[in-house]
VMD Tcl script that builds the backbone (N, CA, C; Angstrom):
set m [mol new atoms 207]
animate dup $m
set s [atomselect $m all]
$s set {name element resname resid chain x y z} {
  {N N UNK 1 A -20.548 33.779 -19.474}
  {CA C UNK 1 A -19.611 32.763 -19.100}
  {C C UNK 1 A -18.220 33.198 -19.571}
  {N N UNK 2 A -17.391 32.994 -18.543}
  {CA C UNK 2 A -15.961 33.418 -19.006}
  {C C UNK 2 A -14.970 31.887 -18.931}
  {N N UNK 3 A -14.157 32.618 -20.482}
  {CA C UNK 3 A -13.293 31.255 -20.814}
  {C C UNK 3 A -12.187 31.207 -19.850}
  {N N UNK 4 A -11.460 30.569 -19.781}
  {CA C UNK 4 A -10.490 29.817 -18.890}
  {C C UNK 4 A -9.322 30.050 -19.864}
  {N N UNK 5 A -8.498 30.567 -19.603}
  {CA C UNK 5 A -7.353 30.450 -20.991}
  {C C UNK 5 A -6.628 29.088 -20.322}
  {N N UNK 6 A -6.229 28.784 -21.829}
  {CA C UNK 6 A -5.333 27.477 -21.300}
  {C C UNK 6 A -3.843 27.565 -20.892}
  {N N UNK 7 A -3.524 28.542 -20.489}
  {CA C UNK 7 A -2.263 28.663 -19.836}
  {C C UNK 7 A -1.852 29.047 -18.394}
  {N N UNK 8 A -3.142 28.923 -17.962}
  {CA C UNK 8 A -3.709 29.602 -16.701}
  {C C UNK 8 A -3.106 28.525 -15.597}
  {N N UNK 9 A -2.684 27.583 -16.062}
  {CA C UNK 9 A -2.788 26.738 -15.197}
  {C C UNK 9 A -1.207 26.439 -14.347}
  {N N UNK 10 A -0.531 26.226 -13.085}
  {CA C UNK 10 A 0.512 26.312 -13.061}
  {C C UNK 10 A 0.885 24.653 -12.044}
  {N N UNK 11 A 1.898 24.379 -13.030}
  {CA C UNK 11 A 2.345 22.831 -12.757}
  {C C UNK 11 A 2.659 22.831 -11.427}
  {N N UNK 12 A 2.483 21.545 -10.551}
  {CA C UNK 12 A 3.091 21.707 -8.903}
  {C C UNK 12 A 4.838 20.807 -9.406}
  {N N UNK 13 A 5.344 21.578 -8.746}
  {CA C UNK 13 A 6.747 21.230 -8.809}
  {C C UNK 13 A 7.167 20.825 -7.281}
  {N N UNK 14 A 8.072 19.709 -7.206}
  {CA C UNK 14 A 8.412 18.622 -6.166}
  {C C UNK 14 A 9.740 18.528 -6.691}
  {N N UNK 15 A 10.223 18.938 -5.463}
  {CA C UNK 15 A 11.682 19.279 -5.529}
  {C C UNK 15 A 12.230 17.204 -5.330}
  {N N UNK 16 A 13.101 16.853 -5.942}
  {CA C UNK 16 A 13.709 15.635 -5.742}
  {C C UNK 16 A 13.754 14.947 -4.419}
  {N N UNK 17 A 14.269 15.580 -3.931}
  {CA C UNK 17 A 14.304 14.994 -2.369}
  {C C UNK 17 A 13.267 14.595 -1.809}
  {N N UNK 18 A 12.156 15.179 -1.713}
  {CA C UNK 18 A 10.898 15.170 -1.264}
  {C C UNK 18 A 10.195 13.929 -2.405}
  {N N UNK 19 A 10.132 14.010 -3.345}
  {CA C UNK 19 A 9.812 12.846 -4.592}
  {C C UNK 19 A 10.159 11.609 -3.835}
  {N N UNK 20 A 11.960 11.605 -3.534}
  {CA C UNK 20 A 12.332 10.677 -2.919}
  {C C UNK 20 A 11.826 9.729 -1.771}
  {N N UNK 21 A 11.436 10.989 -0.989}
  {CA C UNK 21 A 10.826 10.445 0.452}
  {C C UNK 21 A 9.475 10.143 0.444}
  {N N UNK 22 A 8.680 10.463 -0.389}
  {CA C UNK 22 A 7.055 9.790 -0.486}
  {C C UNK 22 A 7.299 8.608 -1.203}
  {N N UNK 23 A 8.304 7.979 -2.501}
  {CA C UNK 23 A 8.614 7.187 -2.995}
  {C C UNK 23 A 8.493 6.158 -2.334}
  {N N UNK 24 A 9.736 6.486 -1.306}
  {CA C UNK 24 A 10.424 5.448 -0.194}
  {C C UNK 24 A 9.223 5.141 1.128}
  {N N UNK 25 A 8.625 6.030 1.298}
  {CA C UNK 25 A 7.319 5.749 2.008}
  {C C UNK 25 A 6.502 4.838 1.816}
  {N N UNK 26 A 5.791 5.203 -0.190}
  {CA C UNK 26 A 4.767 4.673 -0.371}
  {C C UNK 26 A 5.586 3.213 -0.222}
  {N N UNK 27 A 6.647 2.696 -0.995}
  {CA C UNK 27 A 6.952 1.501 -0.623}
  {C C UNK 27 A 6.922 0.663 0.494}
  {N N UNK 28 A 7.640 1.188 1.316}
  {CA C UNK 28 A 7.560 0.653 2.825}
  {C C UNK 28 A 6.156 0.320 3.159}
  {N N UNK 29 A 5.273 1.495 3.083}
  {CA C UNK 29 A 3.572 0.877 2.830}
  {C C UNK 29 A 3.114 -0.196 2.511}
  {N N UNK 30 A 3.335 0.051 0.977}
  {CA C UNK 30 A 3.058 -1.311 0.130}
  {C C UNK 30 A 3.575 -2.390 0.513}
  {N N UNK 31 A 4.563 -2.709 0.823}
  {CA C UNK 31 A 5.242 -3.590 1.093}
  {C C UNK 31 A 5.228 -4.463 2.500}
  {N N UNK 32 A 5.076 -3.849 3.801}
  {CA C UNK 32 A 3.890 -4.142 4.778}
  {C C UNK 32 A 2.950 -4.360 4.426}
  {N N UNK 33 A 2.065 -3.871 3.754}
  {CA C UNK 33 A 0.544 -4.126 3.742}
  {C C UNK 33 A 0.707 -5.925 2.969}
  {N N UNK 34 A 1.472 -5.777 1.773}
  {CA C UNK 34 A 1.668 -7.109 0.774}
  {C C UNK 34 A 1.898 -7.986 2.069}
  {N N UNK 35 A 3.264 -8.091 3.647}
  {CA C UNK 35 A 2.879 -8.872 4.203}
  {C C UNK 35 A 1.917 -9.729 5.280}
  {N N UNK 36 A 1.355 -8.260 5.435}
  {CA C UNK 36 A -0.009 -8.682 6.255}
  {C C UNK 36 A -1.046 -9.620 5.540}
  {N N UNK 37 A -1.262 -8.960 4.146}
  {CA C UNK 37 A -2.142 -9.457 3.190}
  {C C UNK 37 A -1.574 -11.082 2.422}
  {N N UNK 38 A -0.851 -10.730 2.278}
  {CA C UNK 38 A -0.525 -12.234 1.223}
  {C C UNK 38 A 0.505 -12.867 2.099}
  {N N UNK 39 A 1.512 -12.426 2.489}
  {CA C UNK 39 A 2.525 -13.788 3.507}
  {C C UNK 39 A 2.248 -13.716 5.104}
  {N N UNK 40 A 1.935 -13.512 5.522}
  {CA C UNK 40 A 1.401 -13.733 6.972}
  {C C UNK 40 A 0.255 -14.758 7.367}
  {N N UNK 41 A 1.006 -15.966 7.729}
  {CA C UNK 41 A 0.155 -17.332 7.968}
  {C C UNK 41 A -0.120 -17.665 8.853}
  {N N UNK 42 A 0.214 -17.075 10.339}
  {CA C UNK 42 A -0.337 -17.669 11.448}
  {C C UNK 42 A 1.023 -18.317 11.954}
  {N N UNK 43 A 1.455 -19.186 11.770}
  {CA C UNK 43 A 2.615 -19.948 12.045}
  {C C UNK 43 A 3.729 -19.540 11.779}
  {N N UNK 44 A 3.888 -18.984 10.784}
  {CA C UNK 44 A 5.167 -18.163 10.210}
  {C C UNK 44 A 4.930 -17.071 10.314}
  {N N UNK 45 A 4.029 -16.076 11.552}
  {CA C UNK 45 A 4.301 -14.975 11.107}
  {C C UNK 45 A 5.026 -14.585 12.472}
  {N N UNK 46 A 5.978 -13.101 12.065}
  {CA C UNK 46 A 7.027 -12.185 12.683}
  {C C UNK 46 A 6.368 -11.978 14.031}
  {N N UNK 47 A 4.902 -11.920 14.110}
  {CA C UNK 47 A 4.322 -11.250 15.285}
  {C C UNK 47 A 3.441 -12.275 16.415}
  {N N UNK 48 A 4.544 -13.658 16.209}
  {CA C UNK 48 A 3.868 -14.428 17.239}
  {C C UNK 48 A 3.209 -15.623 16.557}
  {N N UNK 49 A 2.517 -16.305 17.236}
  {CA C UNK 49 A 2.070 -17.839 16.403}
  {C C UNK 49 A 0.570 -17.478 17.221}
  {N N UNK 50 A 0.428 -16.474 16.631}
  {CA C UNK 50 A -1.412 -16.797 16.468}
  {C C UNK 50 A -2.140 -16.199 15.367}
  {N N UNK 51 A -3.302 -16.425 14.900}
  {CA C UNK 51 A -3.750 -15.821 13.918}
  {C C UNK 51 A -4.527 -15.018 13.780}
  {N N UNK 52 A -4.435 -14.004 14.342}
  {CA C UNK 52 A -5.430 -12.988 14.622}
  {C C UNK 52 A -5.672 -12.020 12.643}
  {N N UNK 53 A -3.989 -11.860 12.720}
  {CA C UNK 53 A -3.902 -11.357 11.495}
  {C C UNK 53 A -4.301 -12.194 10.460}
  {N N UNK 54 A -3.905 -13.131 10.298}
  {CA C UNK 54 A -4.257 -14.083 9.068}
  {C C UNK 54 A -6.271 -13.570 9.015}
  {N N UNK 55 A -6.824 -13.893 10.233}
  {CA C UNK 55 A -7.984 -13.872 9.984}
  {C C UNK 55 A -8.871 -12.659 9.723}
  {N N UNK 56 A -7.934 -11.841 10.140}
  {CA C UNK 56 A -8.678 -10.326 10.018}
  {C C UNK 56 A -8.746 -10.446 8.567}
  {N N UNK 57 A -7.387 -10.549 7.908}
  {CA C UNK 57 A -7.649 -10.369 6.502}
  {C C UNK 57 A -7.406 -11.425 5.273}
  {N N UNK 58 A -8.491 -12.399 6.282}
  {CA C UNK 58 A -8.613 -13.632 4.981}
  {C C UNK 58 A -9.585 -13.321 3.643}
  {N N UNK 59 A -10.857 -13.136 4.214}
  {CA C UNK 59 A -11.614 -12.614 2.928}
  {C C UNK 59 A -10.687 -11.817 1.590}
  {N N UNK 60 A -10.092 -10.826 2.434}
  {CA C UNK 60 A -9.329 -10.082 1.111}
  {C C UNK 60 A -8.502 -11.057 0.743}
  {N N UNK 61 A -7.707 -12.143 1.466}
  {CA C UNK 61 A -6.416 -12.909 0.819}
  {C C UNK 61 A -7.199 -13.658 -0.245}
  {N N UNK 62 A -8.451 -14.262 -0.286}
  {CA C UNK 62 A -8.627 -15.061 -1.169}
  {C C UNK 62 A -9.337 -14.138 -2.484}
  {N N UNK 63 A -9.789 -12.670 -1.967}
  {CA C UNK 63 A -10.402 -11.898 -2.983}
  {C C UNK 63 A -9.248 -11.630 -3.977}
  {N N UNK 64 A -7.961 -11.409 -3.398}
  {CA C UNK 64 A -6.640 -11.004 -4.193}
  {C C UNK 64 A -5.815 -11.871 -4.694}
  {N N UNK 65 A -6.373 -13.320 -4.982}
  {CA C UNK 65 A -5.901 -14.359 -5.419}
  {C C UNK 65 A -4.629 -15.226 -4.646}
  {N N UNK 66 A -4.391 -14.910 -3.191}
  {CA C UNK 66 A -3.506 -15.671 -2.569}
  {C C UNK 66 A -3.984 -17.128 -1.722}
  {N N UNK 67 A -3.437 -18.037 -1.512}
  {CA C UNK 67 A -4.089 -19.035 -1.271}
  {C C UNK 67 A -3.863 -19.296 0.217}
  {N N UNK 68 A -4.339 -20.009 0.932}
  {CA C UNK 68 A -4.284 -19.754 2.899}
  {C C UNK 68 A -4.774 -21.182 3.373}
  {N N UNK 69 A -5.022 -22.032 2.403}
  {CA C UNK 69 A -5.367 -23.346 3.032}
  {C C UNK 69 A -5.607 -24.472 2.027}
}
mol reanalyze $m
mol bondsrecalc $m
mol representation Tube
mol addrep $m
């Protein structure tokens, strides 16, 4: 069995800019998903007055502690 030296190993480096833009991504993500999931009611939502969305993801709204009725 051969040892592994511990210096063997080489860090991934992410130039700023790029940091920036997965940052700004993952947010935009998160941040959609938060309104599908927790503020999107059927009545108030951006995409029309029906509830297709509300219902797709009610189970999770009440698994994630948001309230819907």
């Amino acid at each position: 069995m051969t040892a592994i030296p511990a210096d063997s190993s080489t860090p991934v480096v992410l130039p700023v800019s790029k940091a920036v833009l997965w940052l700004a991504g993952t947010t935009v993500l998160a941040l959609i998903l938060y309104y599908f999931i927790g503020i999107d009611q059927g009545a108030t939502s951006v995409f029309g007055n029906d509830m297709h969305v509300h219902e797709f993801v009610h189970d999770a709204r009440h698994f994630l502690g948001f309230p819907c009725h």
